[in-house]
N, C-alpha and C positions, 0 to 999 in steps of 0.2 A: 585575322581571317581564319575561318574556319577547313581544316585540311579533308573535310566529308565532301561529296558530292554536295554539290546545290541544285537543288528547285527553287524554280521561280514562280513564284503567286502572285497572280496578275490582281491584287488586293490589300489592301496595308494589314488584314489579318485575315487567319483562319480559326475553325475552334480549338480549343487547347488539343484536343482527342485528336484533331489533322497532325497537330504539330506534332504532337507524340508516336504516333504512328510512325511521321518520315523520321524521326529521330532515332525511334528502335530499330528503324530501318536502314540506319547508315547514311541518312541523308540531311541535309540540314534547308529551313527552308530560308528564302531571302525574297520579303515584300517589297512590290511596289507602292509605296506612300501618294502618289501624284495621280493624276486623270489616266488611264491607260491609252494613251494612242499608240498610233504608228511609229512614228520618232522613238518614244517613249519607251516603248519595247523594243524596238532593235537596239536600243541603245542600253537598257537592261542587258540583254540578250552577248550585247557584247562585252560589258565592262564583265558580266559574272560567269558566264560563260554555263551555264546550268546543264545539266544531265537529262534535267525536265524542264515541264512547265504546268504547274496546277493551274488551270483556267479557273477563273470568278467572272459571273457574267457574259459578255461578247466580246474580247479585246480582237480588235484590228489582226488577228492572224493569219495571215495571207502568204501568199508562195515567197513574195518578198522579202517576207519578217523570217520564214521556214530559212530561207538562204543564208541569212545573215547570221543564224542560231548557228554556229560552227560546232559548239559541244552536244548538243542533243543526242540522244540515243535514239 
């Protein structure tokens, strides 16, 4: 496990040039592989505990999933 901050990319990838970025930038990223729901993402949200979250597309982000995100900045 990786001792940088994590971002969470509600996407199983991004372009290399994203990844590189949050890399240079002290950050590491960590995808979602699976459908993004609700479940899905608080349950992300919780096992990794991320500093962010790079949206891909619409995921279910609502006050409920915002609560659940305890590490966020």
């Amino acid at each position: 496990m990786s001792s940088k901050p994590l971002v969470l990319v509600t996407a199983s990838t991004v372009s290399d040039l994203a990844q590189r970025l949050l890399r240079e930038g002290g950050l590491e990223p960590v995808f979602m592989e699976d459908r993004v729901t609700e479940p899905a993402l608080r349950e992300a949200l919780a096992r990794h505990r991320p500093v962010a979250v790079l949206m891909r597309s619409s995921p279910p982000f609502n006050a409920g999933v915002i609560e659940s995100a305890k590490g966020l900045k």
